[in-house]
N, C-alpha and C positions, 0 to 999 in steps of 0.2 A: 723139346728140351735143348736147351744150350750145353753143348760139351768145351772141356778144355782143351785145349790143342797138345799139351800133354796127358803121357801116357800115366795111367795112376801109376803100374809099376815100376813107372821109372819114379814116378814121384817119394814114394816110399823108399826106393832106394837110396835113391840122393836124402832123402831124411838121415835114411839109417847111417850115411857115409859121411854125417854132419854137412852139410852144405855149407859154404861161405854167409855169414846174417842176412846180406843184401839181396840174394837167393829165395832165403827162405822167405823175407817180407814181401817180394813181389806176389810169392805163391799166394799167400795169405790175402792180399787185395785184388789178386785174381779171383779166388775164390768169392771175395765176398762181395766184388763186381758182378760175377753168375748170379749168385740169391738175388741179388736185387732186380737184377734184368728178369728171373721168373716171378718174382710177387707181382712185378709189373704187369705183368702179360697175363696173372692170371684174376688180376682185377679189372683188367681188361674185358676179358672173357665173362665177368659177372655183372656187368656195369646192366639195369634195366634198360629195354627198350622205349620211346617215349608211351603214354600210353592216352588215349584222348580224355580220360577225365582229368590225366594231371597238364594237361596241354593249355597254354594261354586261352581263349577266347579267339574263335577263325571270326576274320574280317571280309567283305565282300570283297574280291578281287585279289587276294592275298592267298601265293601258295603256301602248300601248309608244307613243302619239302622245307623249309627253312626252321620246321622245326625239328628234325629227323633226326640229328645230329647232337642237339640241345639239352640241358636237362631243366626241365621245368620250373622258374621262380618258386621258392615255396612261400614266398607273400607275394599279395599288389602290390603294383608302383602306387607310391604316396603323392595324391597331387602336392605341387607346388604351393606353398604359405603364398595368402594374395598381399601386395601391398599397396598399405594403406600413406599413400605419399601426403604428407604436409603441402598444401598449394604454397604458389610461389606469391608475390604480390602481381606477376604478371598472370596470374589467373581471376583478377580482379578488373573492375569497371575503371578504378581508379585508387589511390594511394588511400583515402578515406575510407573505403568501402573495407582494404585491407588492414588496418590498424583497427577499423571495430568488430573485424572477425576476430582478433586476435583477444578484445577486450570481453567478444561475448565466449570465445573459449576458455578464457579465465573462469568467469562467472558460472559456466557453467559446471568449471570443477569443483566447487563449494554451495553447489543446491542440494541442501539436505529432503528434502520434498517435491514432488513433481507427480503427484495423482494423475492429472489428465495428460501428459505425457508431452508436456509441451516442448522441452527440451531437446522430444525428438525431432523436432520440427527444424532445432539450430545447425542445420550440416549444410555443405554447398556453398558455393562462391557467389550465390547470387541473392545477395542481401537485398537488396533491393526489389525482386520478385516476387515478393510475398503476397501480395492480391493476385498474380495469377497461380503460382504453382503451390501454394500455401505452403511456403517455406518461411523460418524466422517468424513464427507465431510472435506478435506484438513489436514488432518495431515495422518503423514507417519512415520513408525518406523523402527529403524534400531537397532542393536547393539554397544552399544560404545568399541571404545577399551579396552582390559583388560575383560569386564564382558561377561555375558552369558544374561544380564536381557534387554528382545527388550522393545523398550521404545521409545518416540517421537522423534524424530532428525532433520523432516524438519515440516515446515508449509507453505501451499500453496497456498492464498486465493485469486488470482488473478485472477479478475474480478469476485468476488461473491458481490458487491455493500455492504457489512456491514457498518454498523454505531457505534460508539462507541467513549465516549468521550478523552478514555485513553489506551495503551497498555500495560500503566506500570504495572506491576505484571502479567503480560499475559506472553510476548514474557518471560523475564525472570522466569518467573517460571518453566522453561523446563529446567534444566540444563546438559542437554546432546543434546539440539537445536545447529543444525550446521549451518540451514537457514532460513531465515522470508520473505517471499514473498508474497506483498502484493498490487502488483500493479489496481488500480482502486477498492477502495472503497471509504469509506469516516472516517475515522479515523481522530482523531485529537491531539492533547495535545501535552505533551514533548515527546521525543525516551528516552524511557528506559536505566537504566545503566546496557550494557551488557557484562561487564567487567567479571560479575562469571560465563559466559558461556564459560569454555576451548577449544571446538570445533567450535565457533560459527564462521563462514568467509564468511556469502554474508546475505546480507539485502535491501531489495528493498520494498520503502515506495512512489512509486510511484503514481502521481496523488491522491491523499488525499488531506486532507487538516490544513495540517501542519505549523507553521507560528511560528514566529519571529526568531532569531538569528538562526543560523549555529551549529546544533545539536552538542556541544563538547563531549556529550557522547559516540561517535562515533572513540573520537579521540584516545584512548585507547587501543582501538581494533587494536593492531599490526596485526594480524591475519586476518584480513578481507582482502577481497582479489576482495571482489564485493560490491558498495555501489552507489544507485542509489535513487535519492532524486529530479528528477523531476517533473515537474508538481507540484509543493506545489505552499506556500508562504512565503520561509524564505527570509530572508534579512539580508544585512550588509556585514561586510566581514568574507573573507574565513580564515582560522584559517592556518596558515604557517604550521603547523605540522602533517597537513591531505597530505602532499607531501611526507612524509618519511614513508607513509605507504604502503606496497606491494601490491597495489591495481592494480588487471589486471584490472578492468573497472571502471571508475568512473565520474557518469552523475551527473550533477546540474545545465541540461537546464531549462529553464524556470519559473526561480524561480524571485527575484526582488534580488539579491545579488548585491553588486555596490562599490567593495573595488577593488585596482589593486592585479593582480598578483601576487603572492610572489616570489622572485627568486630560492625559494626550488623547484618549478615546478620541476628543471633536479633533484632534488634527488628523484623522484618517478617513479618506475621503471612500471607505467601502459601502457597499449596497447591501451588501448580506452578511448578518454577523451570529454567532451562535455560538455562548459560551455557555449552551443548557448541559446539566450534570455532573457537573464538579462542586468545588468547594467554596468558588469564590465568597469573600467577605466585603463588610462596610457598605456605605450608601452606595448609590449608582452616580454617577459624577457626573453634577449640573451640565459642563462640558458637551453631555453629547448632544446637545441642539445643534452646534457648531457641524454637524453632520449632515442638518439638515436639507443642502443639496444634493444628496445623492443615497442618505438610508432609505430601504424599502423594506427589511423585514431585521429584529433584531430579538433572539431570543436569549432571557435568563432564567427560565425555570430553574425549580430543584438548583437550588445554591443556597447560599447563608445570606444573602445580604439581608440589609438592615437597614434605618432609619425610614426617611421619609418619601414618599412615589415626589420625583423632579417634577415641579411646576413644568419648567422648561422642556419636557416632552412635547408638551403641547405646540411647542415649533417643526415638528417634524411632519410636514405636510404632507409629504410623499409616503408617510408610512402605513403597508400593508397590514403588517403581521408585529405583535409585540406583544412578547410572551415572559411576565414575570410570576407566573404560578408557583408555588411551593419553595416560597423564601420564609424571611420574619419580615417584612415592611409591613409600617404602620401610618396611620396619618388618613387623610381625606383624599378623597379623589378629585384633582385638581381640576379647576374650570376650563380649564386649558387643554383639557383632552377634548374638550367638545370641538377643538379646530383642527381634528382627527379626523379631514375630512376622507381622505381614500381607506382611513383602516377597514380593513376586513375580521380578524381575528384579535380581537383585544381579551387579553385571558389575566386577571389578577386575582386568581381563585389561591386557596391556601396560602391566606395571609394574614395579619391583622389588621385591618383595615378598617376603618368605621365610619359614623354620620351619614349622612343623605346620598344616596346616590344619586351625582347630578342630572338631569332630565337631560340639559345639551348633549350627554353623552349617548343615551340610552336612542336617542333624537336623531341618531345619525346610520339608523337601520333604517330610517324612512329615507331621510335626506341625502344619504352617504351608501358608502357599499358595506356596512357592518353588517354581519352576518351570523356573528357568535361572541356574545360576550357574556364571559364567565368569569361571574363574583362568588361561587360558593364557598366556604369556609373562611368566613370571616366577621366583623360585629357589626354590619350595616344595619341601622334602627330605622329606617325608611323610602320611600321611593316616590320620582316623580312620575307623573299620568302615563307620560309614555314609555319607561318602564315598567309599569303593570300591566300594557300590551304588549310589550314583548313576552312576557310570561305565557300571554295565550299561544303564541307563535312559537316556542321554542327557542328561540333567539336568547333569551335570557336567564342562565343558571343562578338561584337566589335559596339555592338548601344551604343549611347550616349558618343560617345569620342571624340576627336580633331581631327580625320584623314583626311587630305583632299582628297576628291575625291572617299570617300567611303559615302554612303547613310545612312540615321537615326542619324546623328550627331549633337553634341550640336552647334550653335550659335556661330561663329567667334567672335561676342562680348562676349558671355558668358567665351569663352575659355581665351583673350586674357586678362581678368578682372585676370581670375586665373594663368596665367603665370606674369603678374604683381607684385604677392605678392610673397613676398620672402621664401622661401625656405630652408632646414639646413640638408636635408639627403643626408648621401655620396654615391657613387658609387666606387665598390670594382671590379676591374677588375681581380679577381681571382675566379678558381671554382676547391674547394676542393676534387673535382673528376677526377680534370685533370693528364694526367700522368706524373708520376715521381714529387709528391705533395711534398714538402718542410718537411722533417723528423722531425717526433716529434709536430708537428705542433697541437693544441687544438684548440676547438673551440670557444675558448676567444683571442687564440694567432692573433693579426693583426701586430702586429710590424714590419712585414717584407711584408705585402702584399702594394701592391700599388692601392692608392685610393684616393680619392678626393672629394672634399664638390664642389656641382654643388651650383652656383651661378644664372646660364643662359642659361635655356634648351633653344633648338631651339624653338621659334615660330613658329605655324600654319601659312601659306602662306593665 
């Protein structure tokens, strides 16, 4: 117990004898200096000893006197937040390598879709290492010409299902990108302007979902030499000037497009062409003979065209594959297919087509590499010898036609409605393959062949 160094009875007397104020306040904070000095002392005296379950965790080699004295945290320490540092561009190969990190961090904030997780693949400063550490799923780097700096050149995302609502500022932001291949995901928006990429010549934005008019940013691109735009939903027509570009391959099945032809068709020197499943309209334009160094397979199924099968096919010497099934054309089947010497797949089923089916054509499964040729659903009233031997072989589809005395054929009335209506395609009794072919002769030049507007094919008996 703390005592005062005064006496109480004197303290009380000096009360009672009035003391001076200055007197009495001392006493008073004397006093109340004492209390405090014993609540101290006897919180002191109650304070717990540590006790080892409220005791940190003992370490090997660690005395535990250092905890004697202590009182026990009553949380853990909280580790430290790790940080996730922004690299620098000196954490790259080179200046290139860091500006398309930068382009594929963008991109990769706007992927609405990423099933197979590919995204997770875009971390790390080593873009370039992707064949060994499988890092950057889909990009690839090469050297541009002239530098020494590897850097992105192609992108390869076909069949990774990503989602994203745009690619503009993607694809272009690689300006040493030579290709974009992007078949089956789900992308959408406009095609980017890839006019500043100097190397850039194949793009495939297949199966997406791309839509309205006929990407003209595309048309620019003299350099493209691959351009495949299937499976969307673009529409309308096709722009004339996508014909004068050096395109080996160029798809735009299955889109809703519904403009005819242009006749620039023969200025495009491509090998593979494929406008099956849309809408297109009007004849096929004479034009694409003009083609014929360098088509090899051309398909127009399932479309609307109309009028009459081009003589002028028959120049296309190199041609494999030619598929105009499930149009309206009408007319005979030109003599000029028979110098259809490499076709393999010649398919003019579902159409109206009528008169004789020529033997030189049928002629070119023995001679030629023909393999399947499909005439079914149409009014052909007869057939040469060796067309009736393809029937034995398979080779030759002839259900639903006017033949008499052959099986699975249309209805004598059905047939004899459609020989009724009149008719405007000629028949051209020459074949630009025959020997010693008329000099100089083009495959616009008819002026000297002999031909004629059938008025009055034979009737079905």
């Amino acid at each position: 117990m703390i005592h005062s160094c005064f006496d109480t009875n004197q303290l009380k007397f000096k009360r009672n004898n009035m003391f001076p104020m200055r007197v009495v306040n001392l006493s008073f904070f004397i006093l109340a200096l004492s209390t405090w000095l014993i609540a101290q002392s006897n919180a002191a005296d109650l304070t717990p000893s540590p006790h080892p379950s409220n005791m940190p965790p003992h370490k090997p080699g660690q005395s535990l006197s250092r905890w004697s004295h202590e009182t026990p945290p009553t949380q853990p320490p909280q580790p430290a937040p790790s940080c996730e540092c922004e690299p620098s561009p000196e954490d790259f190969t080179n200046m290139k390598q860091y500006e398309a990190y930068k382009v594929i961090k963008r991109f990769k904030g706007i992927i609405t879709s990423d099933p197979l997780n590919i995204t997770g693949t875009w971390v790390g400063t080593k873009i370039c290492d992707n064949d060994e550490i499988n890092t950057y799923r889909g990009f690839y780097c090469d050297t541009p010409p002239g530098t020494t700096d590897l850097t992105i050149a192609a992108i390869d995302f076909n069949g990774f299902h990503l989602g994203a609502p745009t690619l503009d500022g993607f694809i272009n932001g690689f300006p040493d990108l030579a290709l974009f291949h992007a078949n089956s995901n789900n992308f959408s928006g406009t095609v980017p302007d890839l006019s500043g990429l100097p190397y850039f010549y194949e793009l495939d934005l297949s199966n997406n979902n791309f839509s309205g008019p006929f990407p003209t940013n595309v048309v620019p691109l003299t350099n493209l030499a691959f351009l495949d735009l299937r499976f969307n939903h673009f529409e309308g027509p096709v722009p004339s000037q996508i014909f004068y570009i050096g395109y080996e391959a160029l798809f735009l099945n299955n889109n809703i497009f519904d403009s005819s032809i242009p006749a620039s068709l023969g200025s495009s020197p491509v090998e593979y062409l494929t406008f099956a499943n849309n809408r297109f309209t009007g004849p096929i334009p004479a034009s694409i003979c003009n083609t014929s160094r360098t088509l090899l397979e051309v398909l127009f199924l399932n479309n609307q065209f109309s009028g009459c099968l081009p003589y002028e096919i028959g120049y296309l010497r190199d041609l494999t594959v030619f598929d105009v099934g499930m149009n309206q054309l009408t007319g005979y089947i030109p003599l000029s297919f028979g110098c259809l010497s490499n076709i393999e797949q010649l398919n003019l089923a579902q159409n109206s087509l009528y008169g004789m089916v020529p033997d030189v054509v049928c002629q070119l499964a023995k001679t030629g590499n023909l393999v399947n040729l499909s005439l079914s659903d149409n009014y052909f009233t007869s057939l040469g010898p060796n067309c009736w031997d393809l029937l034995h072989t398979n080779v030759l589809d002839m259900r639903n036609n006017c033949i008499v005395g052959l099986p699975n054929q249309k209805s004598p009335i059905e047939c004899h409605f459609f020989f009724s209506l009149p008719r405007h395609c000629p028949y051209i009794a020459h074949m630009p393959c025959e020997v010693n072919p008329r000099r100089n002769a083009t495959c616009y030049d008819r002026t000297h062949w002999p031909w004629h507007f059938d008025h009055s094919p034979p009737l079905p008996h």
